[in-house]
OpenMM code with the backbone's topology and positions (N, CA, C; nanometers):
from openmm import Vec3, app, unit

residues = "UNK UNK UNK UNK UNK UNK UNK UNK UNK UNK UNK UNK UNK UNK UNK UNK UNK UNK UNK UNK UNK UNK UNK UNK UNK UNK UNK UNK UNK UNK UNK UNK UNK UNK UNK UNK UNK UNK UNK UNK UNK UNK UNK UNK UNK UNK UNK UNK UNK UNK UNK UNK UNK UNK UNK UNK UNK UNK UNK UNK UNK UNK UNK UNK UNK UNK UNK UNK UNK UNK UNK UNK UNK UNK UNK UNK UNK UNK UNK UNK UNK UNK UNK UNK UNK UNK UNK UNK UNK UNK UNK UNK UNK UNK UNK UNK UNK UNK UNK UNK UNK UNK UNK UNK UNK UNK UNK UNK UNK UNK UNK UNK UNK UNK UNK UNK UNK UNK UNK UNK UNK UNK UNK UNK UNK UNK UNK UNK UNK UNK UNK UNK UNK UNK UNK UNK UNK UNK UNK UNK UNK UNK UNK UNK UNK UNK UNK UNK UNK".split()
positions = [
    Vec3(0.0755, 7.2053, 5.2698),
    Vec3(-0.0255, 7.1197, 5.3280),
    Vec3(-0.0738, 7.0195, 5.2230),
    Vec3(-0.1030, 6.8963, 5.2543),
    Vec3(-0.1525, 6.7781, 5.1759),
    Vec3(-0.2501, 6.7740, 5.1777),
    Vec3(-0.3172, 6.7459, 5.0974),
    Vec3(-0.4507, 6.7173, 5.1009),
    Vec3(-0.5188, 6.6182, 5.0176),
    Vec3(-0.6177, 6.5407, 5.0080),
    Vec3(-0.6873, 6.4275, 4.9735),
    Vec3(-0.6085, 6.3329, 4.9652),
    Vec3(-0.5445, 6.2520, 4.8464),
    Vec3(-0.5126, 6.1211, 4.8317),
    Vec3(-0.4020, 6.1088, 4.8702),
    Vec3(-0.3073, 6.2281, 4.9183),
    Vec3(-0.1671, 6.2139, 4.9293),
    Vec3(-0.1041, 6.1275, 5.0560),
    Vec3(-0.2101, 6.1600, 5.1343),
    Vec3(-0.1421, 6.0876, 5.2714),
    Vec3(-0.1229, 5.9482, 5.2641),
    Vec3(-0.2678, 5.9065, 5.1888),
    Vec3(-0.3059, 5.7620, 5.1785),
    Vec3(-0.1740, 5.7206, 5.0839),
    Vec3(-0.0889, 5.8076, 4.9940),
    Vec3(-0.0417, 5.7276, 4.9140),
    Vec3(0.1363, 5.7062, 4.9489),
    Vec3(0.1522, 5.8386, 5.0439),
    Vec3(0.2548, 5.8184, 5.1582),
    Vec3(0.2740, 5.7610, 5.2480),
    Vec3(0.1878, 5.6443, 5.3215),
    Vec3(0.1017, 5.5968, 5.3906),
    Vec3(0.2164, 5.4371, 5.3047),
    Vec3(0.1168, 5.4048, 5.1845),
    Vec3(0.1454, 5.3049, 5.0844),
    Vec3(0.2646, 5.2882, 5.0583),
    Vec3(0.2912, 5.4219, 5.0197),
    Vec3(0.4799, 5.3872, 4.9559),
    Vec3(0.5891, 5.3373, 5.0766),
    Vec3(0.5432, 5.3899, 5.2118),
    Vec3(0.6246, 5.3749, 5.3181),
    Vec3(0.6224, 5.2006, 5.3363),
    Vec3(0.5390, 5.1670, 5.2701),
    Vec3(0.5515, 4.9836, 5.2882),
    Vec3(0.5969, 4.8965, 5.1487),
    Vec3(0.5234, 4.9489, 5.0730),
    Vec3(0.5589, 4.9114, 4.9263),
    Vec3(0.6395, 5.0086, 4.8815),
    Vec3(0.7760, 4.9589, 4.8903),
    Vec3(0.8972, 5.0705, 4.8450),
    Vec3(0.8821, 5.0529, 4.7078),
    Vec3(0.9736, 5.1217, 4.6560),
    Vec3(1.0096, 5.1534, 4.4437),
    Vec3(0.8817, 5.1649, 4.3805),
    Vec3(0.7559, 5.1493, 4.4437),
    Vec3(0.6994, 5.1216, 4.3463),
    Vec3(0.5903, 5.2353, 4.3296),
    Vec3(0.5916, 5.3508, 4.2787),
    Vec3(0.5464, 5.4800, 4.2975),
    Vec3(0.4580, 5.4814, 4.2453),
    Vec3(0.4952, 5.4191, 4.1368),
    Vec3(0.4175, 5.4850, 3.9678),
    Vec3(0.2653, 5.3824, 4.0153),
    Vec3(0.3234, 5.2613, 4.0773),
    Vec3(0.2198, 5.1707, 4.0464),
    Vec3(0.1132, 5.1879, 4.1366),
    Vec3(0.1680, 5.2083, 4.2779),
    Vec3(0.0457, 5.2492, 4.3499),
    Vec3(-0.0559, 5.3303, 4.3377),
    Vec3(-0.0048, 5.4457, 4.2458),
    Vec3(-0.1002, 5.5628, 4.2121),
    Vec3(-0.1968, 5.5125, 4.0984),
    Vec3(-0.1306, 5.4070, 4.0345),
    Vec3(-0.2206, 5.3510, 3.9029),
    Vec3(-0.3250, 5.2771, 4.0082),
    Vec3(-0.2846, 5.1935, 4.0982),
    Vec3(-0.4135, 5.1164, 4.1648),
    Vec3(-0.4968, 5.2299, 4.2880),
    Vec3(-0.4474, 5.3018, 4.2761),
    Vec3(-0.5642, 5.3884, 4.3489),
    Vec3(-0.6705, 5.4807, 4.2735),
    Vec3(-0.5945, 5.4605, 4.1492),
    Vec3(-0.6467, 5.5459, 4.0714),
    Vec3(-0.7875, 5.4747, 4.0128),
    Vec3(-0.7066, 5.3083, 3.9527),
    Vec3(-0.8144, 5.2326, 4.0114),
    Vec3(-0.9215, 5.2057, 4.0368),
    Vec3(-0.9257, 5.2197, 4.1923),
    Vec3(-0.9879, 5.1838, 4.2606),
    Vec3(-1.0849, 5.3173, 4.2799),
    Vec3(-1.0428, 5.4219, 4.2603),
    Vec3(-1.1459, 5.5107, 4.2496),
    Vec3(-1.2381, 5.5398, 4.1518),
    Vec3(-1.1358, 5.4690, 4.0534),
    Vec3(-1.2865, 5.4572, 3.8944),
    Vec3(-1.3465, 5.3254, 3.9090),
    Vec3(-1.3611, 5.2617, 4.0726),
    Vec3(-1.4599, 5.1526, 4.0883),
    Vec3(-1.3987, 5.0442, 3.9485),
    Vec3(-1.2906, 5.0387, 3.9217),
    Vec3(-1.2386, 4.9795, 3.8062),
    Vec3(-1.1883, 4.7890, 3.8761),
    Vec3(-1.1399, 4.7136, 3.7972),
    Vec3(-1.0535, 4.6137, 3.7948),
    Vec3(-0.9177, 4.6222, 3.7745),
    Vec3(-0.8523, 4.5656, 3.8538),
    Vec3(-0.6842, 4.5637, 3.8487),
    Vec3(-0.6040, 4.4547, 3.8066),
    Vec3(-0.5512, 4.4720, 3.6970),
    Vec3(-0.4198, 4.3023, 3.6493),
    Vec3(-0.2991, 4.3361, 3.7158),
    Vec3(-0.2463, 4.2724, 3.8155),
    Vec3(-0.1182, 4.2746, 3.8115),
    Vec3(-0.0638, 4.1537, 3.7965),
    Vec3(0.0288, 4.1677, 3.6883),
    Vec3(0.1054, 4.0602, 3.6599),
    Vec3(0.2724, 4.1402, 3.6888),
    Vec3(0.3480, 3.9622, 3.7524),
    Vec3(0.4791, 4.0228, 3.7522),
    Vec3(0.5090, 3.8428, 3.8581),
    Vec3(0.6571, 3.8783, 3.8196),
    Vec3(0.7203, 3.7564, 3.8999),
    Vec3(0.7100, 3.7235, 4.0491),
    Vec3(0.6945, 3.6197, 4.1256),
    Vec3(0.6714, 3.5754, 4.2181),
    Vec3(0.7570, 3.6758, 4.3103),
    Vec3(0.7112, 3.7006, 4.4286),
    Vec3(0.8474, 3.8004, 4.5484),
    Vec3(0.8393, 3.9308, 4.5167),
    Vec3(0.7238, 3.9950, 4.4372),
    Vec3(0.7792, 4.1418, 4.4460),
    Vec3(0.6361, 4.2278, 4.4804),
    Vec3(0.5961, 4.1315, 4.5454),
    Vec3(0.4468, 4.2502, 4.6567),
    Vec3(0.3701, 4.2819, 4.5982),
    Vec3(0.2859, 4.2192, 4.5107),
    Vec3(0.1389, 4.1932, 4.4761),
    Vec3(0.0719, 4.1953, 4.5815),
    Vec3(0.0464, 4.0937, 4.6512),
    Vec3(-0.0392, 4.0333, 4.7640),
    Vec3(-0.0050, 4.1560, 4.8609),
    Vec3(0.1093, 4.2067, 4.9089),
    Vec3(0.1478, 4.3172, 4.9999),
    Vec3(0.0687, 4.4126, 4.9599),
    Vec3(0.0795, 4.5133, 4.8179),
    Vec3(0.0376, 4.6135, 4.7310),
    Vec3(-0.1087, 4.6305, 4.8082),
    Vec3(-0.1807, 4.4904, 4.7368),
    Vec3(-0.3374, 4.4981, 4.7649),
    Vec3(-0.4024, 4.4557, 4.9224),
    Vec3(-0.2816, 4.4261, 4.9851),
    Vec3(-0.3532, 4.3846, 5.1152),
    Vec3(-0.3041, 4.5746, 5.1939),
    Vec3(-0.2295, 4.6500, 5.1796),
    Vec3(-0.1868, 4.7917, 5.2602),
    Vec3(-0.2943, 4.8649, 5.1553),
    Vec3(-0.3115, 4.8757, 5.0577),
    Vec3(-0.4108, 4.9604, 4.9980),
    Vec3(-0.5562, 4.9528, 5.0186),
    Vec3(-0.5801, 4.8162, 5.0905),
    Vec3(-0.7439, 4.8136, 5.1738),
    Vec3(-0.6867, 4.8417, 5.3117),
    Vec3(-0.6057, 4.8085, 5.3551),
    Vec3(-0.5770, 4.8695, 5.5007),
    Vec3(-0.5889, 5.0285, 5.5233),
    Vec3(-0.4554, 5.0525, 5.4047),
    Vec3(-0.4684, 5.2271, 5.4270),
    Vec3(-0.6099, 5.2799, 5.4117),
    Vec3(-0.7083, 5.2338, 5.3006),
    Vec3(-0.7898, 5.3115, 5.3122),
    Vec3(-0.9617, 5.2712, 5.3485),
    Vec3(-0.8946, 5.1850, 5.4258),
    Vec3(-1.0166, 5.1126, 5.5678),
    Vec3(-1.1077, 5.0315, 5.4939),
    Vec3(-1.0924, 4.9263, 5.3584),
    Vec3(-1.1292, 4.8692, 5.3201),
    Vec3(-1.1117, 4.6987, 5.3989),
    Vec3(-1.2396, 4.6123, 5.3500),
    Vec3(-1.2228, 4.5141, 5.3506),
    Vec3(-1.1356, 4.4106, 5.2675),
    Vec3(-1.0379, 4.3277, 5.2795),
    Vec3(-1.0227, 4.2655, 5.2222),
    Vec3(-0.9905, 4.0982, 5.2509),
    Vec3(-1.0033, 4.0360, 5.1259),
    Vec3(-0.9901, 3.8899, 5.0673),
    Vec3(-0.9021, 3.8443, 4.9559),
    Vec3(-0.8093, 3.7650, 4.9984),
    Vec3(-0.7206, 3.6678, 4.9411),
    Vec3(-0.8212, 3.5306, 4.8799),
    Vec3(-0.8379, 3.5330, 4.7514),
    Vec3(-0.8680, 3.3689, 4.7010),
    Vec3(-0.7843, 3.3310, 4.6444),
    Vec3(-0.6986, 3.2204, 4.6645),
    Vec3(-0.6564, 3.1279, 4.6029),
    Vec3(-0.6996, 3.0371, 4.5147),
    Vec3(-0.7366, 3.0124, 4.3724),
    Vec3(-0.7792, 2.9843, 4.2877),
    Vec3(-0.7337, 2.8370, 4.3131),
    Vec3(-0.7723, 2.7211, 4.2618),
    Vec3(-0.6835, 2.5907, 4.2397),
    Vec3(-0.8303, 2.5571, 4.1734),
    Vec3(-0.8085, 2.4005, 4.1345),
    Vec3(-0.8714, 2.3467, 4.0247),
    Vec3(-1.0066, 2.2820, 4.1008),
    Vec3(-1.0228, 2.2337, 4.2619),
    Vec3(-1.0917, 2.2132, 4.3548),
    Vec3(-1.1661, 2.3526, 4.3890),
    Vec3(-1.1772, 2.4410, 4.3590),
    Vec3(-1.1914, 2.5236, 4.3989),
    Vec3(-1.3894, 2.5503, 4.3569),
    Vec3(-1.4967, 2.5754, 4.4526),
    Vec3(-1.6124, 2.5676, 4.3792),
    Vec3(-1.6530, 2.7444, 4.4064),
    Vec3(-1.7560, 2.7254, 4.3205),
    Vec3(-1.8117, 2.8599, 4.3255),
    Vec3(-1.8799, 2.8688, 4.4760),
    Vec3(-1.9553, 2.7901, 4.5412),
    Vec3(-1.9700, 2.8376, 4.7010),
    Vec3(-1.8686, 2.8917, 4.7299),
    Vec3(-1.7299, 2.8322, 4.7280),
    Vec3(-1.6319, 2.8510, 4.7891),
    Vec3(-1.5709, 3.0510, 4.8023),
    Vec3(-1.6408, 3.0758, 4.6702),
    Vec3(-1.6159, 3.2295, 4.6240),
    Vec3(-1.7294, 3.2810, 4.7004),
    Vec3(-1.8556, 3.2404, 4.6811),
    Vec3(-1.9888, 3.3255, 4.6919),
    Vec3(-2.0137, 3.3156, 4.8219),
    Vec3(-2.0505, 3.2372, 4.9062),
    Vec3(-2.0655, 3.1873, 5.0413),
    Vec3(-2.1893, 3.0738, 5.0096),
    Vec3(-2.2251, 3.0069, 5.1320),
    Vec3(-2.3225, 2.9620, 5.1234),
    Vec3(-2.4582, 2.9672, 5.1993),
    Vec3(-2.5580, 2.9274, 5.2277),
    Vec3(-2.6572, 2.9119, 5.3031),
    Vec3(-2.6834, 2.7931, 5.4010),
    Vec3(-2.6428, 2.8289, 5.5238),
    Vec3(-2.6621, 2.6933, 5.6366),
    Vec3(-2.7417, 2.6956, 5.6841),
    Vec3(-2.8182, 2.5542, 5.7334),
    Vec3(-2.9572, 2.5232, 5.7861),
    Vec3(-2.9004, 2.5636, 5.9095),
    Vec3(-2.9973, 2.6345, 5.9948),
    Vec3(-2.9769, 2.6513, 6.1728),
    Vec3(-3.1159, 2.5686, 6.2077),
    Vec3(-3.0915, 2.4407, 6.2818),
    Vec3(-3.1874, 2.3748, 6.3461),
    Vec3(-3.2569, 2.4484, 6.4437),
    Vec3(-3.1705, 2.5534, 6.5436),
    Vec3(-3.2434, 2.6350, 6.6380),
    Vec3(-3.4124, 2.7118, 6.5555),
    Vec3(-3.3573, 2.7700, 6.4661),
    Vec3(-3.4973, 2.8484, 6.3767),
    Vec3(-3.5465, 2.8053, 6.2924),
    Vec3(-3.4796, 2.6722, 6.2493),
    Vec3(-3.5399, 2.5702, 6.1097),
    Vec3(-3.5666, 2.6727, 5.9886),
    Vec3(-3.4259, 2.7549, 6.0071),
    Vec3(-3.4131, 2.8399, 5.8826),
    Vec3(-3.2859, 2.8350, 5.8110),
    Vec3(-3.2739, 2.9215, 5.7297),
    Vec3(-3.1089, 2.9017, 5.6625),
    Vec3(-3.0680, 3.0491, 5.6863),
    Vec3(-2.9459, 3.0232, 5.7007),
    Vec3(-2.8344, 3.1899, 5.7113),
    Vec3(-2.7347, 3.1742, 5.6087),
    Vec3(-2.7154, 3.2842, 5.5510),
    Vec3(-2.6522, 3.3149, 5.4382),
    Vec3(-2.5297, 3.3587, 5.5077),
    Vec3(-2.3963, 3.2681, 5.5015),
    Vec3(-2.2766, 3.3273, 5.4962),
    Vec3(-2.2083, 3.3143, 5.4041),
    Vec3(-2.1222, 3.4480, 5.3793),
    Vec3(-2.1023, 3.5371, 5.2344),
    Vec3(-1.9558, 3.5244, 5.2309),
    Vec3(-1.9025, 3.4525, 5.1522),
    Vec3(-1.7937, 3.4399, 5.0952),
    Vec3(-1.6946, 3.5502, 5.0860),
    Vec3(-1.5696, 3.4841, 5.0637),
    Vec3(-1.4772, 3.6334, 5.0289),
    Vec3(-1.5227, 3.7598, 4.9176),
    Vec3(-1.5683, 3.7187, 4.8622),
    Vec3(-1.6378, 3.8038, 4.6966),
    Vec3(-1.6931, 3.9004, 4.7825),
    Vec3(-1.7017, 3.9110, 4.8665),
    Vec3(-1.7943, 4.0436, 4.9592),
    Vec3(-1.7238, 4.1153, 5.0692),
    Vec3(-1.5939, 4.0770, 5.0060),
    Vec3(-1.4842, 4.1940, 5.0599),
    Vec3(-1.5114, 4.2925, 4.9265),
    Vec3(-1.4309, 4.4445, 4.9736),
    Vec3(-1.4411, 4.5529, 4.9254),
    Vec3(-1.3044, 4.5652, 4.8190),
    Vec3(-1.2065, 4.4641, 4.9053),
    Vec3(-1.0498, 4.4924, 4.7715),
    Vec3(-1.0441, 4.3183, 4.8148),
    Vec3(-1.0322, 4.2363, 4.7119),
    Vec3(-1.0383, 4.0813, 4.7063),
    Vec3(-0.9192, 4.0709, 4.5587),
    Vec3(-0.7783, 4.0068, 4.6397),
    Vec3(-0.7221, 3.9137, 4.5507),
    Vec3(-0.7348, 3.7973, 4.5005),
    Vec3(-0.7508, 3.8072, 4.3865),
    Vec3(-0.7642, 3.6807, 4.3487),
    Vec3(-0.6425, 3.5782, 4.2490),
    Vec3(-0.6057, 3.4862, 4.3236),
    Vec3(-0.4647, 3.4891, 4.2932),
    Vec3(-0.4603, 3.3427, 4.1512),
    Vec3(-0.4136, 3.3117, 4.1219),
    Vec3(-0.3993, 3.1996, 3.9916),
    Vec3(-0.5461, 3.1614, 3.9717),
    Vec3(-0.6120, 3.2890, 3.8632),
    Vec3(-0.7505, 3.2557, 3.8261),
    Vec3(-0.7406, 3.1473, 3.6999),
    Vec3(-0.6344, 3.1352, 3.6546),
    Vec3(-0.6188, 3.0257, 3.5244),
    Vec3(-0.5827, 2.8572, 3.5604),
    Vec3(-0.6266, 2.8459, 3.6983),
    Vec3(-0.6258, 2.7028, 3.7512),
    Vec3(-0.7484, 2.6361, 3.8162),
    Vec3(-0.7960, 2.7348, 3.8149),
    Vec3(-0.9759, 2.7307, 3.8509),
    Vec3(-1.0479, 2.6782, 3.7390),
    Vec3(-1.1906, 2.5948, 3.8065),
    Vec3(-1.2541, 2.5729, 3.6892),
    Vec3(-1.3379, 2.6708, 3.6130),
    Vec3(-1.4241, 2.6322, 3.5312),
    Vec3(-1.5140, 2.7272, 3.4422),
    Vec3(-1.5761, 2.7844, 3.5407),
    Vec3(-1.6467, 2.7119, 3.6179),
    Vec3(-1.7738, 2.7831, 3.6765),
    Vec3(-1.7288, 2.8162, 3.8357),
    Vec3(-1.6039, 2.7932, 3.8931),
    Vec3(-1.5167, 2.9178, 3.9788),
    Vec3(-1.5268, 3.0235, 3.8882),
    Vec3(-1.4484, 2.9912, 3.8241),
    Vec3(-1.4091, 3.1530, 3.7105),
    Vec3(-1.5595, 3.2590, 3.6892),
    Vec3(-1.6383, 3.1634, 3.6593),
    Vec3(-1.7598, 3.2624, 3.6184),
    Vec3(-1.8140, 3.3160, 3.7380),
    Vec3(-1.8184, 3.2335, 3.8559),
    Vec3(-1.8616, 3.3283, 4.0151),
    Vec3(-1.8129, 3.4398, 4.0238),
    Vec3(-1.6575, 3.4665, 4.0074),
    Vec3(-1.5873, 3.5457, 4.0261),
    Vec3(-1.5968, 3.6527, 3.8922),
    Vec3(-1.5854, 3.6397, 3.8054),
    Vec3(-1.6799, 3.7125, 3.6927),
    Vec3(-1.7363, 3.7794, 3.6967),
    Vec3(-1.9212, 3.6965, 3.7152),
    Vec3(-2.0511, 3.7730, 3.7376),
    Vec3(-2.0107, 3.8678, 3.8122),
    Vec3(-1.9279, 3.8902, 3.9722),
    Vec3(-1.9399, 3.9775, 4.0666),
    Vec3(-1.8527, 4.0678, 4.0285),
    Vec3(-1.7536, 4.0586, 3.9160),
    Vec3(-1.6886, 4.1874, 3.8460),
    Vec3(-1.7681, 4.2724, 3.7620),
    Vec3(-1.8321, 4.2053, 3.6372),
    Vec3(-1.8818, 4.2758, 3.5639),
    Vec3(-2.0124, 4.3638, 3.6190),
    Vec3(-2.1213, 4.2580, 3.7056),
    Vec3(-2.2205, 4.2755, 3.7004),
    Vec3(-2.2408, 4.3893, 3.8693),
    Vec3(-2.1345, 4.3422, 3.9466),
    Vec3(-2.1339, 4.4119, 4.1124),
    Vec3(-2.2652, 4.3723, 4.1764),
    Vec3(-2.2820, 4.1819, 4.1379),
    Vec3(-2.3322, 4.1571, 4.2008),
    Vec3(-2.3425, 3.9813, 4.1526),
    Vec3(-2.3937, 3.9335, 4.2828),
    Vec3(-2.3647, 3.7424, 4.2610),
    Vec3(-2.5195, 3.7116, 4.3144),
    Vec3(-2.4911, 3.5539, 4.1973),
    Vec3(-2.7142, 3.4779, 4.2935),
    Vec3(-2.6241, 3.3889, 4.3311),
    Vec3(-2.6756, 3.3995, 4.4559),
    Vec3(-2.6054, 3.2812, 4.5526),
    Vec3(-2.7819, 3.2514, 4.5868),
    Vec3(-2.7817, 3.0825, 4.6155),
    Vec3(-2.9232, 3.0189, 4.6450),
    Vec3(-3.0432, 3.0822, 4.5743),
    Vec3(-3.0688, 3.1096, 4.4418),
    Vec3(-3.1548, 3.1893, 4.4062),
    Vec3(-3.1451, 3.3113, 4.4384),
    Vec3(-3.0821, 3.4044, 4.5072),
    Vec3(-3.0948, 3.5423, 4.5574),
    Vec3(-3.0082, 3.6129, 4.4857),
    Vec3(-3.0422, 3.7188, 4.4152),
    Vec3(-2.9415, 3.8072, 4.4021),
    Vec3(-2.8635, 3.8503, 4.4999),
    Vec3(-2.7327, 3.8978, 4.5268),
    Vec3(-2.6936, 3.9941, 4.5914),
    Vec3(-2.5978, 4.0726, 4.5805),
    Vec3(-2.5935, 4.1893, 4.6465),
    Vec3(-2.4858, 4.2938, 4.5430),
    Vec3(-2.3820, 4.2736, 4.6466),
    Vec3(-2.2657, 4.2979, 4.5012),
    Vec3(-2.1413, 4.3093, 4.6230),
    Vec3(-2.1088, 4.4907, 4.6999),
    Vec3(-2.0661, 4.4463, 4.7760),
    Vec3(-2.0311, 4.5500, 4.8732),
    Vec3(-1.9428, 4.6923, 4.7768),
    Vec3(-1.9765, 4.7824, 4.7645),
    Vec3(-1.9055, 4.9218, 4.6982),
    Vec3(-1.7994, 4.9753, 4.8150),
    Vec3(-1.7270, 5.0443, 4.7548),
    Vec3(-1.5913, 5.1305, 4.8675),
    Vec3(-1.6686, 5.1623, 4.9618),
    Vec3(-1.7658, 5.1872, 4.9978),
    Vec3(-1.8033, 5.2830, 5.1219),
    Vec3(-1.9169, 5.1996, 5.1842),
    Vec3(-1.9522, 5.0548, 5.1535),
    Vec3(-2.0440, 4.9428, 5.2314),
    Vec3(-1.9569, 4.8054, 5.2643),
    Vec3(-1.9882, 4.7108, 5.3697),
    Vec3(-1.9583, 4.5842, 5.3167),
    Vec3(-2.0530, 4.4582, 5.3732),
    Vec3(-2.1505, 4.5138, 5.3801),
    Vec3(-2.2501, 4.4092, 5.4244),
    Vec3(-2.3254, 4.3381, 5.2799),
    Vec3(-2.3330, 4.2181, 5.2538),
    Vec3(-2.4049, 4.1378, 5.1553),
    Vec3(-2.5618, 4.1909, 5.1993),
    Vec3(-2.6583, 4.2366, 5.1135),
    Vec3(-2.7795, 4.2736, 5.1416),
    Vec3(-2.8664, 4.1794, 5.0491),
    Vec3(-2.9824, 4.1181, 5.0912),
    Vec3(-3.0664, 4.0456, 5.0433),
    Vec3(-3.1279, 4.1238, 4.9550),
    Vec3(-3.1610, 4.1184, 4.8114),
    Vec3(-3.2475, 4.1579, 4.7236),
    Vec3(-3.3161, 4.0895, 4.6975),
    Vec3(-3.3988, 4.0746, 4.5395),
    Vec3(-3.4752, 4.0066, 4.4881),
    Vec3(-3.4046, 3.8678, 4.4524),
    Vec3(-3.5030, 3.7538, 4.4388),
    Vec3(-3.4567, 3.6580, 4.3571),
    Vec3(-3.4196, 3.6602, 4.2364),
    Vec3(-3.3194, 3.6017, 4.1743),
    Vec3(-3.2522, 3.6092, 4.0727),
    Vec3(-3.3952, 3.5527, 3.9718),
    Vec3(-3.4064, 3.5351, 3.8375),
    Vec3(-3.4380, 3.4260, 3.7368),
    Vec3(-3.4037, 3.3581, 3.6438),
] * unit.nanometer
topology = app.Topology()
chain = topology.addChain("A")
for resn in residues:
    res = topology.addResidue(resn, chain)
    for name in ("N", "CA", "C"):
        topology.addAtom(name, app.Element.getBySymbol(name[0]), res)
């Protein structure tokens, strides 16, 4: 009988073939709430890897494409005026997925790069003055906290 991570990782291998060793390193991962590098040549299932490993294990996920246009709203989300309530609503960027690729971070500018940063190191982004935390394995709603300073 199997039990805990095995299914999930039989689950994985059945899509991402050869690659045994590696999946168990990114789950492993992902359970020490850690960061993941994968580097390797174009065609061999990066983007696959991390998009079946939030599937298998009912995570959210986000693809960013880095380029040199690229702004930090674009990562964080932004805040839109609604004329109906003459208020603003906070919609939350990819950064508030639970497994988020982020793909050619070395074509981005400084302050892309640092959006995406802050919400690694810190597990959490100020978007409009507000703090907010990013979403952990087992949440994925952006929650309003305090204002940043």
């Amino acid at each position: 009988m199997k039990t805990g991570i095995h299914p999930a990782l039989e689950q994985i291998n059945r899509v991402v073939l050869g690659k045994e060793r590696q999946v168990r390193l990114a789950i492993a991962c992902l359970l020490a709430r850690g960061h993941l590098l994968i580097e390797d040549v174009p065609g061999v299932g990066k983007t696959t890897l991390a998009h079946t490993l939030a599937r298998t294990l009912g995570l959210d996920f986000h693809r960013i494409q880095f380029t040199s246009d690229l702004l930090p709203a674009d990562i964080l989300g932004v805040a839109v005026y609604q004329r109906e309530t003459g208020g603003f609503t906070f919609h939350p960027g990819p950064i508030f997925a639970q497994v988020i690729l982020a793909d050619e971070i070395n074509r981005a500018s400084p302050k892309a790069q640092s959006a995406l940063l802050e919400a690694m190191e810190e597990r959490q982004v100020s978007v409009e003055g507000e703090t907010r935390p990013c979403p952990s394995r087992s949440s994925s709603s952006p929650r309003k906290t305090r204002p940043s300073r």
